[in-house]
C-alpha beads as a LAMMPS data file, in Angstrom:
LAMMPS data file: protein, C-alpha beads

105 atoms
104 bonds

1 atom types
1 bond types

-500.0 500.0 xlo xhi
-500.0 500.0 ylo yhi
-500.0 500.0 zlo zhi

Masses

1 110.0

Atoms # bond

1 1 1 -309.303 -279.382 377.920
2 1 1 -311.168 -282.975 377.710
3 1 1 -313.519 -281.550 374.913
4 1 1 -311.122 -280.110 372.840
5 1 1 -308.990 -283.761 373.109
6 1 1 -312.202 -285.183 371.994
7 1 1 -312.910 -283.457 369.404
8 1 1 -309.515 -283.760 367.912
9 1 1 -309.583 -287.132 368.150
10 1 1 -313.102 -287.312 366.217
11 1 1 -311.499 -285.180 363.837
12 1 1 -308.698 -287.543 363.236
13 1 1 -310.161 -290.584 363.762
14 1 1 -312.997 -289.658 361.014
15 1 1 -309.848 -288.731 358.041
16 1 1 -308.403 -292.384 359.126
17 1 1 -311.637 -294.414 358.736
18 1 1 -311.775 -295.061 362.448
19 1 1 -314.734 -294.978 364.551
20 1 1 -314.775 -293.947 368.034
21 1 1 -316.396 -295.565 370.843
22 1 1 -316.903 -292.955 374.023
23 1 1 -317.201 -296.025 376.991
24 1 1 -319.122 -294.838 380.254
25 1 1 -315.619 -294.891 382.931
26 1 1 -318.206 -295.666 385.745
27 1 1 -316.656 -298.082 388.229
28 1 1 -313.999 -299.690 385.541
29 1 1 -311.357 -299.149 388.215
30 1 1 -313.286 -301.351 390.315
31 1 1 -313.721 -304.168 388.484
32 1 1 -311.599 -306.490 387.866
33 1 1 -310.162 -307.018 384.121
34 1 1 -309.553 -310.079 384.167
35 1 1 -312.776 -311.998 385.467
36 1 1 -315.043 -309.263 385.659
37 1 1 -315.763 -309.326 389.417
38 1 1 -317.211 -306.794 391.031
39 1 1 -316.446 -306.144 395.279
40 1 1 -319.979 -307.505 396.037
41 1 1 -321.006 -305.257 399.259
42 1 1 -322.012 -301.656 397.911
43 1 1 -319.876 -299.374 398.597
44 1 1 -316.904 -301.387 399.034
45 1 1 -313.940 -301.783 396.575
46 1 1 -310.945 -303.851 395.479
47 1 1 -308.890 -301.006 394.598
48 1 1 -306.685 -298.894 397.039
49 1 1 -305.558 -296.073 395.858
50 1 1 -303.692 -296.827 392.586
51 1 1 -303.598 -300.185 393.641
52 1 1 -305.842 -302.970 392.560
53 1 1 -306.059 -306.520 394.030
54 1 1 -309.102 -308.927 392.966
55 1 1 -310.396 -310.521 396.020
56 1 1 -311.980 -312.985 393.626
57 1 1 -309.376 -314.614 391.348
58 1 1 -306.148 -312.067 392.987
59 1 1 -305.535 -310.618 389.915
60 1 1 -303.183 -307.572 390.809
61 1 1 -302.318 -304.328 388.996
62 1 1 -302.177 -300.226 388.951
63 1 1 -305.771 -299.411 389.471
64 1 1 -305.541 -297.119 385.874
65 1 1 -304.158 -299.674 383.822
66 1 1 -306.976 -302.101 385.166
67 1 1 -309.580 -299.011 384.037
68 1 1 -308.057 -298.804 381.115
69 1 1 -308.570 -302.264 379.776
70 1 1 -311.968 -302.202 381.197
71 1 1 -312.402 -299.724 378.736
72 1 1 -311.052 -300.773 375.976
73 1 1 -312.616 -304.319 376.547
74 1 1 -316.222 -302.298 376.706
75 1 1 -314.962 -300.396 373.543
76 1 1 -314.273 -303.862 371.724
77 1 1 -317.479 -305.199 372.213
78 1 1 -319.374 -302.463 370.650
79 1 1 -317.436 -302.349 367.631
80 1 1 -317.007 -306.130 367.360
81 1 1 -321.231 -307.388 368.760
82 1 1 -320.683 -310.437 367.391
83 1 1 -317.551 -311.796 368.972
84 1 1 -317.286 -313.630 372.149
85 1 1 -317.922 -310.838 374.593
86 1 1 -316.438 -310.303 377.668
87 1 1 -318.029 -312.230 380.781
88 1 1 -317.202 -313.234 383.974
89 1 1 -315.238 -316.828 383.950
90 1 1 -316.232 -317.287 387.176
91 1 1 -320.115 -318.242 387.403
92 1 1 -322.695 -316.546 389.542
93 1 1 -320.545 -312.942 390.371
94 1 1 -322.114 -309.736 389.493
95 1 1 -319.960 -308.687 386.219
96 1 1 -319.893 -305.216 385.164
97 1 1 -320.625 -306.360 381.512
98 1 1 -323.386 -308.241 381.846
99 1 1 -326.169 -306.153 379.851
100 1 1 -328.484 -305.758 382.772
101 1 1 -325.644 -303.504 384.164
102 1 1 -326.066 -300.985 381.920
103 1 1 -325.997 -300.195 378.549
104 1 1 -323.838 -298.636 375.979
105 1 1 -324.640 -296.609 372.941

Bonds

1 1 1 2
2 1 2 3
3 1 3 4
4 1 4 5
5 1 5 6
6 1 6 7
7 1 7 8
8 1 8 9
9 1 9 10
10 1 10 11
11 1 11 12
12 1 12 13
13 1 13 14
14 1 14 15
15 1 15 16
16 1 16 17
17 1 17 18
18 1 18 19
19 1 19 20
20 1 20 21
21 1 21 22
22 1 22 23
23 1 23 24
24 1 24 25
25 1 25 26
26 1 26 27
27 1 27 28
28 1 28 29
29 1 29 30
30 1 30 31
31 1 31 32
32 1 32 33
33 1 33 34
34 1 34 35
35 1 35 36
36 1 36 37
37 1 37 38
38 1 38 39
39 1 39 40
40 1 40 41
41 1 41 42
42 1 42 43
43 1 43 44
44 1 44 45
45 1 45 46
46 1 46 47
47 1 47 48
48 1 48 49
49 1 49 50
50 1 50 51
51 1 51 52
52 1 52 53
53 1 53 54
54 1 54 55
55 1 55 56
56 1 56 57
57 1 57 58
58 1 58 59
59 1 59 60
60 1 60 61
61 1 61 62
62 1 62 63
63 1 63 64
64 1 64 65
65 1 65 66
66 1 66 67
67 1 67 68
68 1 68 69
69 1 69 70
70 1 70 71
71 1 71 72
72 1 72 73
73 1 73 74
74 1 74 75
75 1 75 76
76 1 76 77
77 1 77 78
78 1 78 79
79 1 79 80
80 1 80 81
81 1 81 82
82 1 82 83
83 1 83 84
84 1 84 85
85 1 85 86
86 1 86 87
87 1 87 88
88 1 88 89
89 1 89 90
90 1 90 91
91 1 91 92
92 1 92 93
93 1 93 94
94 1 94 95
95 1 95 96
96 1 96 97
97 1 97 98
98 1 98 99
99 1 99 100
100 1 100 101
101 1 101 102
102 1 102 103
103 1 103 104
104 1 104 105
């Protein structure tokens, strides 16, 4: 059971001083972790099954692992605001972590 993980982890993450970030999982499988691009037609997607290819800058890898990073790249820049943040190194692309995307917290 997902909330029973959870709240082990809160439980064991509080004793060992750590603090937990939960990261919205909303298309992270989509974009790309290494630039940030998004497939730009809705609807659409760079991932195939548990395959992911960026059309962008052809970054390739398992579709999870890609997620995952996302994720812990979102979970990074909550705990650490003031560090360089993660953007899209390509200009003009919509980026899923530009702050008009959504928010966290």
């Amino acid at each position: 059971a997902f909330y029973q993980l959870r709240l082990f982890v809160e439980y064991k993450a509080s004793i060992a001083g750590v603090p937990v970030v939960f990261v919205p999982p909303a298309y992270t499988s989509q974009t790309c972790s290494r630039c940030g691009h998004v497939h730009p037609i809705k609807g659409k997607s760079y991932r195939s099954g548990k395959s992911f290819k960026c059309g962008h800058c052809g970054f390739e890898h398992d579709a999870d692992i890609n997620a995952a990073l996302n994720i812990a790249a979102l979970g990074l820049s909550v705990i650490q605001p003031k560090s360089p943040g993660i953007s899209c190194q390509l200009k003009g692309q919509l980026n899923l972590f530009s702050t008009n995307y959504f928010e966290l917290g």
